[in-house]
C-alpha positions in Angstrom: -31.5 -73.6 68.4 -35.1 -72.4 68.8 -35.8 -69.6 66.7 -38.6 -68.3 69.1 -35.9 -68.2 72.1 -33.9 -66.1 70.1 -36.3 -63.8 69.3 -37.2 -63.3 72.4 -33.4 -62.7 73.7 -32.7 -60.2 71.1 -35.8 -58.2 72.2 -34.1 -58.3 75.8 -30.6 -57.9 74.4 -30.5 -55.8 70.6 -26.6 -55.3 70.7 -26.3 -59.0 68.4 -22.7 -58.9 69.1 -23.1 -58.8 73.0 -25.8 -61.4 72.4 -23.1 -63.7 71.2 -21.3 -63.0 73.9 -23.6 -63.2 76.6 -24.6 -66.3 75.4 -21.5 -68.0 74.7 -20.1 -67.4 78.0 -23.2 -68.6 79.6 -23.3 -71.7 77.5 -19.5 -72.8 79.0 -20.4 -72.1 82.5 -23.5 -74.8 82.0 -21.4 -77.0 80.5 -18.9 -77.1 82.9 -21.6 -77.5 85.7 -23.3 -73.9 86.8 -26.6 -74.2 87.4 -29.7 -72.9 85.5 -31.2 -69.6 86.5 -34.5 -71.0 85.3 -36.7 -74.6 84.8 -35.7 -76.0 81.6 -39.0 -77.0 79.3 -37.4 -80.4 79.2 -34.9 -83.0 80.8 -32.3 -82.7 78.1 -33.0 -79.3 76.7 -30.0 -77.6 74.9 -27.5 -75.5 76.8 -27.9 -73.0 74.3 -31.4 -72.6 74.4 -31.3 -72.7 78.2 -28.9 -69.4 77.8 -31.4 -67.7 75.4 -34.4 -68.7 77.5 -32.5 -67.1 80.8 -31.8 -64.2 78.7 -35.0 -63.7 77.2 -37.4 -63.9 80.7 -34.6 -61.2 82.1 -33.0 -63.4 84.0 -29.8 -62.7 82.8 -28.5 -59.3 81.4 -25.2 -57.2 80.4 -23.9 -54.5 81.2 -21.4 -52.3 79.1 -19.1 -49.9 81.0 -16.1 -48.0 79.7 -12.9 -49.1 79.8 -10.3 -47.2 82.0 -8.0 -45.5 80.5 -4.5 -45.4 81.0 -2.7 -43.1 82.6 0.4 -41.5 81.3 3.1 -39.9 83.9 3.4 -36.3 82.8 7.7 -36.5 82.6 6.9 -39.5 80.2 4.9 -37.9 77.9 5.7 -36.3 74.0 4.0 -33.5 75.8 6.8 -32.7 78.7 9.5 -32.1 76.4 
């Protein structure tokens, strides 16, 4: 892993967990054949520096959005009774 890369991505991307993340699902999808977003520096460069080198010229982001939240019929609830 290139240390410089990473730097680089957690600039883009603080959140260290969702930098995992991000980065380990892009890492499957090029190794099971997705194409890179950008020109890798060499023939056989890693996929993992690949994903921080997207990440860090912006080229691939995350966004975090709330979860919905269930919904609870009113004749179920503790609160009907």
């Amino acid at each position: 892993m290139n240390a410089l890369l990473l730097e680089k991505a957690k600039e883009r991307m603080p959140n260290i967990p969702l930098l995992v993340n991000v980065v380990s699902k892009r890492v499957r999808q090029l190794n099971g054949g997705a194409r890179p977003l950008i020109k890798p520096d060499t023939i056989d460069m890693d996929h993992l520096d690949l994903a921080l080198k997207e990440i860090g010229e912006g080229k691939l982001s995350a966004e975090l959005g709330s979860l919905p939240t269930p919904k609870v019929e009113l004749s179920r609830s503790l609160l009907a009774l």
